[in-house]
C-alpha positions as CSV (number, residue, x, y, z in Angstrom):
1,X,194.0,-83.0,-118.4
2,X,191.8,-81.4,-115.5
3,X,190.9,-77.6,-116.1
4,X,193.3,-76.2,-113.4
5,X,194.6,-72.7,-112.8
6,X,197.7,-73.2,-114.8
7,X,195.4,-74.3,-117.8
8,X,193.2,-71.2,-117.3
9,X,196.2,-69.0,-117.6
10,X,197.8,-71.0,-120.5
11,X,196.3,-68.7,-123.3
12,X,197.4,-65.1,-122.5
13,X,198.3,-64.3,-126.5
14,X,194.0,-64.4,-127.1
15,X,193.5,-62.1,-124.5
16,X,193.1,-58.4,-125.0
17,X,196.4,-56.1,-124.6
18,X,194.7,-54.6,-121.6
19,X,194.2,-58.5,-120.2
20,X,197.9,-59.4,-121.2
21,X,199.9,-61.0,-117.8
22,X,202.9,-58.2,-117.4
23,X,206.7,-59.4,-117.9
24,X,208.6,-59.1,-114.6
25,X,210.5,-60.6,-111.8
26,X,208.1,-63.1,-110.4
27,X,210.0,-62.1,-107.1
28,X,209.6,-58.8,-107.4
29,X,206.0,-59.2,-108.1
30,X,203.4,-59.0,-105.7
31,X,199.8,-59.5,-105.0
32,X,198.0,-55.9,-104.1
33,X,195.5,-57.6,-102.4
34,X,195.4,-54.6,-100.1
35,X,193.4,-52.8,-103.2
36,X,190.3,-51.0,-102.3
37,X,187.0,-53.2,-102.2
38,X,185.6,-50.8,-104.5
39,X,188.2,-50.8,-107.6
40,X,188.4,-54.5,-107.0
41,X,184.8,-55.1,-107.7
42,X,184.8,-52.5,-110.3
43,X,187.9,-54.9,-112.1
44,X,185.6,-58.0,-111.4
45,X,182.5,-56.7,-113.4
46,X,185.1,-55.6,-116.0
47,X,186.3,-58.6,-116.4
48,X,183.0,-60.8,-115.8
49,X,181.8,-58.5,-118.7
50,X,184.7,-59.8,-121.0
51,X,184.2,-63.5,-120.2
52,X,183.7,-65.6,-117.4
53,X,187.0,-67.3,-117.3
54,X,188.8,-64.2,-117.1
55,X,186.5,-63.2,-114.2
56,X,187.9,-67.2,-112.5
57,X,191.0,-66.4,-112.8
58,X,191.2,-63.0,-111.2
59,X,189.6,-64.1,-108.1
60,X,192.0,-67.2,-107.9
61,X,194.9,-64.6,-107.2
62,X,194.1,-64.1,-103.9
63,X,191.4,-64.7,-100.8
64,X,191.2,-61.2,-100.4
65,X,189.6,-60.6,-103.8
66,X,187.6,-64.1,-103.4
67,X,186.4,-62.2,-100.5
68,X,184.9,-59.1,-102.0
69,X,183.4,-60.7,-105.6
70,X,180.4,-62.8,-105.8
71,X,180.7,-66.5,-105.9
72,X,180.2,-68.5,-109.4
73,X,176.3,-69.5,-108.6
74,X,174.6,-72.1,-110.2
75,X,172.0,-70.7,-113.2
76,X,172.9,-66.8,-112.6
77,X,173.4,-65.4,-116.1
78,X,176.1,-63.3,-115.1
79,X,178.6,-66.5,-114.8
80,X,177.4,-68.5,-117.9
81,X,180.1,-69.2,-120.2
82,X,178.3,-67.8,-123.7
83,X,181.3,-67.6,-125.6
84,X,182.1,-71.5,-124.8
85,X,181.0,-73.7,-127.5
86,X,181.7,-78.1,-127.0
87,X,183.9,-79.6,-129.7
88,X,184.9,-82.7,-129.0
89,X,184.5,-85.8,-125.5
90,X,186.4,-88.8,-125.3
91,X,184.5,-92.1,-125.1
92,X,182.0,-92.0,-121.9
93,X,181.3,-88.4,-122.3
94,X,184.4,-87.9,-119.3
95,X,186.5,-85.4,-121.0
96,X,185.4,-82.2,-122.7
97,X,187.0,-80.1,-125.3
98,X,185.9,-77.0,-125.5
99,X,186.4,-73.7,-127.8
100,X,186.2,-69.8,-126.8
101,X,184.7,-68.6,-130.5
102,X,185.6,-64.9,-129.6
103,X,189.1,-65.6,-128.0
104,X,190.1,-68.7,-129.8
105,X,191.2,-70.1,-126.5
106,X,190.8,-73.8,-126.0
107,X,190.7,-75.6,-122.9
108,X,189.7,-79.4,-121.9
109,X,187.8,-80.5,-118.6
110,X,186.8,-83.2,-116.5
111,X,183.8,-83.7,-115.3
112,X,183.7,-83.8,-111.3
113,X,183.6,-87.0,-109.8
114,X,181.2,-87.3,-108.4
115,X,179.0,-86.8,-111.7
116,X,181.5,-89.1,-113.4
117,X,181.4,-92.0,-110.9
118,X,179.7,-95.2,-112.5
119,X,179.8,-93.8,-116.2
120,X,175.9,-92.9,-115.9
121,X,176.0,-89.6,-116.8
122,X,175.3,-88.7,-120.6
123,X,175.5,-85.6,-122.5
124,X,172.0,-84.8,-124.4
125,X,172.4,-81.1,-125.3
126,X,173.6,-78.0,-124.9
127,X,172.6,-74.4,-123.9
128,X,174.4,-70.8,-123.1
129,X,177.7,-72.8,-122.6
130,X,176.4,-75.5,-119.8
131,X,176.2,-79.2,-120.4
132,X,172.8,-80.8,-120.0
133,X,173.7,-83.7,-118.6
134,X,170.9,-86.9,-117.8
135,X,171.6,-90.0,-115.3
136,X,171.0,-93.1,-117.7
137,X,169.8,-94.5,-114.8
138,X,166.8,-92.2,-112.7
139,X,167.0,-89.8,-116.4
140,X,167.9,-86.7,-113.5
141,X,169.0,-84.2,-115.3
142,X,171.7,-81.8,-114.3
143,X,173.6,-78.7,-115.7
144,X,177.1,-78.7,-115.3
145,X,178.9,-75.1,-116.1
146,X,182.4,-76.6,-117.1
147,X,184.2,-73.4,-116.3
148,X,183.0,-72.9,-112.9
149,X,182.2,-76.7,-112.4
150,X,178.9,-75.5,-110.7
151,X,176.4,-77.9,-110.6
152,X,172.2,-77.5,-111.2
153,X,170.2,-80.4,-109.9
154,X,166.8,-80.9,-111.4
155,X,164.1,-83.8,-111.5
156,X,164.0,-87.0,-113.7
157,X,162.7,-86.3,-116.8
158,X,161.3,-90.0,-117.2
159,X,157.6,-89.0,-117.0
160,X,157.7,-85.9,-119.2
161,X,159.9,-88.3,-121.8
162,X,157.3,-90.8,-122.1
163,X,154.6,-87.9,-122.9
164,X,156.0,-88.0,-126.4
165,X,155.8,-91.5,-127.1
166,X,152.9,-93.1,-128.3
167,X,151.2,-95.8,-125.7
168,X,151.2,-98.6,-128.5
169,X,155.4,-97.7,-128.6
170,X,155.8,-97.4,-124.7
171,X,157.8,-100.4,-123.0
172,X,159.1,-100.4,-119.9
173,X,162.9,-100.5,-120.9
174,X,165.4,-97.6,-120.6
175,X,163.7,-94.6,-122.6
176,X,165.8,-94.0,-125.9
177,X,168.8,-91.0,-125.2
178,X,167.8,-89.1,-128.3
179,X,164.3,-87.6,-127.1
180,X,166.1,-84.8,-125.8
181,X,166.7,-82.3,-129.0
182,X,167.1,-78.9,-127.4
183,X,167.5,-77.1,-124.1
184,X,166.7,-73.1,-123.3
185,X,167.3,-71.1,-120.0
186,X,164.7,-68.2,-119.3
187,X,165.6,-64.9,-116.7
188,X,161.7,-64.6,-116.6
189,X,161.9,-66.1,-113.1
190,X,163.7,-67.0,-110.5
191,X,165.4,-68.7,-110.3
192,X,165.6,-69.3,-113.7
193,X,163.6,-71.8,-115.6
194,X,164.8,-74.6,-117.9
195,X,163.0,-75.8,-121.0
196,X,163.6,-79.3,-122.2
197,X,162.7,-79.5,-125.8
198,X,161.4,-83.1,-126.3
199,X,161.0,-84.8,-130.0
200,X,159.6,-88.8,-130.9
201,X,156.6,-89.4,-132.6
202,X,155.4,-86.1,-131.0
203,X,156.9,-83.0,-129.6
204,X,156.7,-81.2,-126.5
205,X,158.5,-79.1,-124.0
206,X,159.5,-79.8,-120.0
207,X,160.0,-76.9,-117.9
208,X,161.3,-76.8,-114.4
209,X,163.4,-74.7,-112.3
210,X,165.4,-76.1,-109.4
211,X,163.8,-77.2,-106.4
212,X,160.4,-78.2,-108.2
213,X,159.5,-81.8,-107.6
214,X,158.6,-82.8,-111.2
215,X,158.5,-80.9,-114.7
216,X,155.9,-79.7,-116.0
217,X,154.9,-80.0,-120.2
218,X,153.2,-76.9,-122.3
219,X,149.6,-77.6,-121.6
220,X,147.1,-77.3,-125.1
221,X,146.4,-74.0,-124.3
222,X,150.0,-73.0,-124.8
223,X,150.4,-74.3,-128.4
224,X,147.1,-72.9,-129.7
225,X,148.8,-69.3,-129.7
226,X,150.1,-70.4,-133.1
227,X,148.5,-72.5,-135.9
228,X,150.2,-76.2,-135.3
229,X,149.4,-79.9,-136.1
230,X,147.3,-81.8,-134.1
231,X,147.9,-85.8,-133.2
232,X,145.5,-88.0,-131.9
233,X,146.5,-90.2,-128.5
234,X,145.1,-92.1,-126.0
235,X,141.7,-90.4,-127.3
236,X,143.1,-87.0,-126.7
237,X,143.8,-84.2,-129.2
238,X,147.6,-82.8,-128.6
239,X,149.0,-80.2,-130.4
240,X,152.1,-79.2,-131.4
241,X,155.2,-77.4,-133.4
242,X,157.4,-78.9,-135.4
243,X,160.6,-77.0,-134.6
244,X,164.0,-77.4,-135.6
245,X,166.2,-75.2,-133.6
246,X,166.3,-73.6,-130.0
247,X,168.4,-70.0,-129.5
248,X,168.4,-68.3,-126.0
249,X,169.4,-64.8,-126.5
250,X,169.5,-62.4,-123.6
251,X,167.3,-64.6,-121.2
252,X,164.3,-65.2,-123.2
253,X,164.1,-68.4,-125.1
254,X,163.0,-68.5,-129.4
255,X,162.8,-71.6,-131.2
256,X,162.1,-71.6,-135.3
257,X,159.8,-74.2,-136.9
258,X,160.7,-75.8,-140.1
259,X,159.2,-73.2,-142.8
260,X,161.1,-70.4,-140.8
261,X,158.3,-69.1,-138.4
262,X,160.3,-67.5,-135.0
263,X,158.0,-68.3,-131.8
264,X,159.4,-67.3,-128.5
265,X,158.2,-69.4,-125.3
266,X,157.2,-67.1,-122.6
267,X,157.1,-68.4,-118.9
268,X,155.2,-65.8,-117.4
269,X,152.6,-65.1,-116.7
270,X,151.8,-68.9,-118.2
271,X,154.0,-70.6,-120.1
272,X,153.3,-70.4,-124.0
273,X,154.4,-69.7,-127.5
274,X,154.5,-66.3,-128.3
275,X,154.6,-65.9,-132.3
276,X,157.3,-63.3,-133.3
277,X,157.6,-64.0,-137.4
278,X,154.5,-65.5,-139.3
279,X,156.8,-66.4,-142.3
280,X,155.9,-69.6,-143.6
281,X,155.6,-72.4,-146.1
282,X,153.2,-75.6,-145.9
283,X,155.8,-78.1,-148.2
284,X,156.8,-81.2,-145.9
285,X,156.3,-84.9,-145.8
286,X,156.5,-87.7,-143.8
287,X,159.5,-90.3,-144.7
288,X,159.4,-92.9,-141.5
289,X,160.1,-91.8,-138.6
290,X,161.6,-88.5,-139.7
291,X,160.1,-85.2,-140.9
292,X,161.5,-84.8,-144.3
293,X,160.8,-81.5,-145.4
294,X,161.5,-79.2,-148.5
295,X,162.3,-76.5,-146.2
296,X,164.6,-76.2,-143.3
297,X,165.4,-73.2,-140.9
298,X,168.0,-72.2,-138.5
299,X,168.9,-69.9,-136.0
300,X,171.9,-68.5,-135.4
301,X,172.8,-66.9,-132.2
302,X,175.4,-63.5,-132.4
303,X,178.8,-63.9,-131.0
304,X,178.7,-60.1,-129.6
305,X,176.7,-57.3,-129.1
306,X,177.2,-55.7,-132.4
307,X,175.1,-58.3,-134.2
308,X,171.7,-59.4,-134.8
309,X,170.4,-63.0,-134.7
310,X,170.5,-64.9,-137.9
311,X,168.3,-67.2,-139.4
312,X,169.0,-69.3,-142.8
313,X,166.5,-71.1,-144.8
314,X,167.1,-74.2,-146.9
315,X,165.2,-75.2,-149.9
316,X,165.7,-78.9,-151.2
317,X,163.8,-78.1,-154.3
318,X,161.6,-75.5,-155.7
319,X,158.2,-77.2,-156.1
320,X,157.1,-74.4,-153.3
321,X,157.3,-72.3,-156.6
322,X,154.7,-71.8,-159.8
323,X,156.6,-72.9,-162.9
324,X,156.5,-69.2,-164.1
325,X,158.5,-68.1,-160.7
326,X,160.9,-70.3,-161.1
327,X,161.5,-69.1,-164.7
328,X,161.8,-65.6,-163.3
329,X,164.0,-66.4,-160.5
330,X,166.3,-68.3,-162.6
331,X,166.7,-64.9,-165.1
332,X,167.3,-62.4,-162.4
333,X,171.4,-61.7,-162.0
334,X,171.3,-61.7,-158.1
335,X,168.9,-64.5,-156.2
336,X,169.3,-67.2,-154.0
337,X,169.5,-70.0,-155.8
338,X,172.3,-72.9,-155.7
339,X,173.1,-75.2,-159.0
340,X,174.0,-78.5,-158.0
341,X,174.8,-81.4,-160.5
342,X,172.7,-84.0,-161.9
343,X,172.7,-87.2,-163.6
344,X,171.2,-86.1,-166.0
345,X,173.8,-84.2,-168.7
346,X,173.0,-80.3,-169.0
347,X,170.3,-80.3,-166.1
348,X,170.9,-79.2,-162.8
349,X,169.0,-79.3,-159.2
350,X,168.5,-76.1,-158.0
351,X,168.4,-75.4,-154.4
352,X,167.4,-71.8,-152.3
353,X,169.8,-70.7,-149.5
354,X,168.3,-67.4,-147.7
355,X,169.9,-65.4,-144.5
356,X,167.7,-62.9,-142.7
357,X,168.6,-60.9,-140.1
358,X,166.3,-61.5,-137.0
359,X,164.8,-58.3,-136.1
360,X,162.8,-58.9,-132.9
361,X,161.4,-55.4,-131.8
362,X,159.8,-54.7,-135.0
363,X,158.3,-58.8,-135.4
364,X,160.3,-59.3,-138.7
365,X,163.2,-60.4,-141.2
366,X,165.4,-58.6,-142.9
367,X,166.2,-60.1,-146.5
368,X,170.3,-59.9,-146.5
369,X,172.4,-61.1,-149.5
370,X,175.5,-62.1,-147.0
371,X,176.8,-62.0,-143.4
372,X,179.8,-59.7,-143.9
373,X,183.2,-60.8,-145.2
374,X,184.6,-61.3,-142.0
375,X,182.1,-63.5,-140.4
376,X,181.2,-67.1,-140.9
377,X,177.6,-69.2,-139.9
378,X,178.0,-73.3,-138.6
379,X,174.4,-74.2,-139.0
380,X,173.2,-77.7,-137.7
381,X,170.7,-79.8,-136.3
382,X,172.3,-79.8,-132.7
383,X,173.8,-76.1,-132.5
384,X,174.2,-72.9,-134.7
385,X,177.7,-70.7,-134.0
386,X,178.3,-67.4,-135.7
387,X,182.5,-66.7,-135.6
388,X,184.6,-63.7,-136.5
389,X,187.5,-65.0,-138.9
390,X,190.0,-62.4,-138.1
391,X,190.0,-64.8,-134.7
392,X,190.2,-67.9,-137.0
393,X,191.8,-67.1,-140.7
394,X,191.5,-70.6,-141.7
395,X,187.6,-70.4,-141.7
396,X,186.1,-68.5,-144.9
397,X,184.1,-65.4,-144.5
398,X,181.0,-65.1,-145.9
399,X,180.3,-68.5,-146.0
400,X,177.6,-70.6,-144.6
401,X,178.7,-74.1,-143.2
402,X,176.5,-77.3,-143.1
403,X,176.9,-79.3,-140.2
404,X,177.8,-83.0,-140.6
405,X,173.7,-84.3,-139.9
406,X,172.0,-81.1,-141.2
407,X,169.2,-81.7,-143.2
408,X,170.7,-80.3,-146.0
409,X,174.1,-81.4,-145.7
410,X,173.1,-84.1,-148.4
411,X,174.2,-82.3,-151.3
412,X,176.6,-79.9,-150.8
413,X,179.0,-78.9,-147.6
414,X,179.4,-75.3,-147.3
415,X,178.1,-72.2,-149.6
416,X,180.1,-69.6,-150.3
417,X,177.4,-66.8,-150.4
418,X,179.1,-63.9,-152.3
419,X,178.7,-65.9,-155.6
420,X,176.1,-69.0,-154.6
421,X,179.1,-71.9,-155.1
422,X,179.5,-75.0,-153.1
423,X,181.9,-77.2,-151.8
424,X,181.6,-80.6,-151.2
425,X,181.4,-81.9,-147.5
426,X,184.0,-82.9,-145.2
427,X,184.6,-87.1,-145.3
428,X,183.8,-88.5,-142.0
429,X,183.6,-92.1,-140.5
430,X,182.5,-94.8,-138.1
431,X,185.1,-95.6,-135.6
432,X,184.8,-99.4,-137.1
433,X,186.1,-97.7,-140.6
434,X,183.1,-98.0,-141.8
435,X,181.8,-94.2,-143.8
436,X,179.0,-92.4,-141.7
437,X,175.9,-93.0,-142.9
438,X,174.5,-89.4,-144.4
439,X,170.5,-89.4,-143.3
440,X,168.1,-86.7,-142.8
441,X,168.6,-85.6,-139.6
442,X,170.5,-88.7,-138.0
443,X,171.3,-86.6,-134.6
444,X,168.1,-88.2,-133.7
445,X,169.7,-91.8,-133.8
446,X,172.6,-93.6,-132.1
447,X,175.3,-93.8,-134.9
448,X,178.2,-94.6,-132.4
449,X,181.8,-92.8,-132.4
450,X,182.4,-90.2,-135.7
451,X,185.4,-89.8,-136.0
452,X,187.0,-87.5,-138.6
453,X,188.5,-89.7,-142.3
454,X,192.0,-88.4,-141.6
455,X,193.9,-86.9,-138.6
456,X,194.7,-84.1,-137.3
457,X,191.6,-82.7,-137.1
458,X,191.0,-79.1,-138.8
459,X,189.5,-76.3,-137.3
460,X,186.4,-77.1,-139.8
461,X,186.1,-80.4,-138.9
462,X,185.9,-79.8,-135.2
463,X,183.2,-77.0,-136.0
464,X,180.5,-78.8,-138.5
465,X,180.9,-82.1,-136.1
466,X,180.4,-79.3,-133.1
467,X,176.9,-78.2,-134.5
468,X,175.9,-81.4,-135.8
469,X,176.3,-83.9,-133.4
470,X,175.8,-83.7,-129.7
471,X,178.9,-84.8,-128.2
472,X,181.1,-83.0,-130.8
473,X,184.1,-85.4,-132.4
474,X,185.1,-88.2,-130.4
475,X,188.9,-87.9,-129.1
């Protein structure tokens, strides 16, 4: 169904008792629309401060309080829904689910028409609760706020796409949907400016704000703030980062690599990467097309205020360590390691699960053994949500979720942290029936409709396809 008032207004048992509709006599009830402008806009911000929807549906009420609050606009950070998260689209991208992870609210919406005419439009990422959306055919991109339905027109991508292939791999055919990994908003100007985070054989990032002609990519000057690799093409050097997730956090933009290093791209004065942790190890490899590393790092955006950003690191193996480290490591009663099973009878693989607390001011992280007992982490290769279980009691606390094409997802599903166990992953398929292949880091391939193994979905299942795939579940 369309996101309409009625649907807005549908979940008043997740709103706070001060937000709760009063029980009367809809006929005795009546608009006070004759309230003065400034305690009107005073309940606005209140409300805009809450959440963004609630903010919607106070000025639907009435014109007279349309009249005296600010109008939804396009990229202002005041009226981005943060606290929306995508968990599932129907076939052609049309319909969106979507999930309020501090309410628990749920709501589904259309995209407008005129985006949806001709089934063009495709979704390629996310960012701050808006839909990046590209035109399959001129690759414009645009972000769509699906609460506001507030629009953001900005140019084809096509050149900046191409950057990252290699000439000798360059045809002139549609350019594949999957070079689009990440997206990041940054307040450092305005109007604000939109990153692109592209990934092929190479990486860079787009930026462009709306208005501008063309985008622009990270120049070499830009990368060379940090030590990166260097590729060879078309007789040039290029460097580059090999990151693996994109947080914006309070208008500034931070992207991790692989061996957990926290680099934030600055706009202004001249766009660059600014290092903020130096935290890093040199073990990866090449398998194909994919980087296959023995190390894998996430950030994890808070939900509120209250909380610091998270970042959890992944060890496939522990051939980063001497032999006599991992002898010590193995002895000590509290460490980070996870036994998995083996083939082999009475031997083990061991794996290293770590959770820092992100502490940006002082340039560091903070070693943490859990993430409280009423908190959960969904890490994956698409998205990373932190959630409050006393909001959701059927998610564990404490626990770090896999999501379904993280790049360690391979052996185990979720880890419960208090104690180091693991549970097996949740079973999910092609739509033909046939089981979903389990790669390294398949959100960079077409694998078609996932579908869950069984219906009704659980909350978990909605959540790990959420963060690992781009278009969430397909209803």
């Amino acid at each position: 169904m369309k996101q309409t008032r009625s649907s807005l207004l549908a979940d008043d048992e997740d709103r706070p008792r001060w937000l709760k509709k009063r029980r009367c006599d809809l006929h005795q009830w009546r608009v006070p629309s004759d309230l003065p402008s400034e305690l009107t806009e005073d309940i606005a911000s209140r409300l805009l401060g809450y959440d963004v929807a609630e903010y919607l549906r106070f000025r639907a009420v009435c014109k007279a309080w349309r009249e005296c609050t600010p109008h939804p606009r396009e990229l202002d950070s005041r009226f981005r829904p943060l606290r929306w998260i995508l968990l599932s689209s129907t076939s052609g991208d049309m319909r969106c689910r979507f999930l309020n992870i501090a309410t628990g609210a749920c709501i589904q919406v259309d995209l407008p028409e005129e985006l949806a005419a001709g089934g063009q439009i495709q979704i390629e990422c996310r960012t701050e609760g808006l839909l990046v959306l590209r035109d399959k055919v001129t690759d414009a991109i645009r972000l769509l706020n699906p609460l506001t339905k507030a629009v953001t027109d900005l140019p084809p991508i096509t050149a900046a796409m191409a950057n990252v292939i290699p000439a000798e791999k360059r045809v002139h055919a549609e350019i594949p949907w999957s070079l689009i990994a990440y997206a990041g908003i940054s307040d450092e100007t305005s109007p604000p400016t939109v990153a692109i985070f592209l990934r092929d054989m190479r990486l860079n990032i787009a930026y462009a704000k709306p208005g501008d002609r063309h985008w622009k990519l990270l120049d070499d000057k830009a990368w060379s703030t940090f030590p990166s690799s260097i590729s060879r093409s078309d007789g040039q050097q290029l460097r580059y980062v090999n990151y693996l997730s994109v947080v914006t956090l309070r208008g500034r933009i931070y992207l991790v690599t692989y061996q957990g290093n926290i680099l934030k791209l600055s706009i202004r004065p001249r766009p660059q990467l600014i290092p903020i942790v130096k935290d890093q190890t040199k073990h990866s490899m090449w398998h194909g097309r994919v980087l296959c590393s023995n190390v894998v790092s996430y950030l994890v955006p808070p939900n509120d205020d209250d909380h610091r950003m998270l970042m959890v690191r992944y060890y496939g193996d522990l051939t980063h360590l001497t032999d006599h480290e991992q002898r010590c490591i193995k002895r000590r009663k509290k460490n980070d390691l996870i036994k998995l099973p083996s083939k082999s009878p009475c031997r083990y693989n061991w794996r290293i699960l770590q959770v820092f607390e992100v502490d940006i001011v002082r340039k560091k992280l903070v070693r943490v053994d859990g993430i409280a007992d009423d908190r959960a982490v969904f890490i994956g290769d698409v998205a990373c949500v932190s959630l409050s279980i006393d909001r959701f009691p059927s998610i564990l606390g404490n626990t770090v979720y896999l999501g379904m094409n993280s790049c360690c997802a391979v052996g185990f599903g979720l880890c419960h942290l208090k104690d180091r166990t693991v549970e097996p992953r949740l079973e999910h398929v092609l739509e033909s029936g046939r089981k979903a292949p389990l790669l390294v880091d398949i959100s960079l391939f077409h694998l078609g409709r996932i579908v869950p193994f069984a219906r009704p979905c659980t909350l978990e299942e909605y959540l790990v396809c959420s963060v690992g795939f781009k278009n969430g579940i397909k209803d």
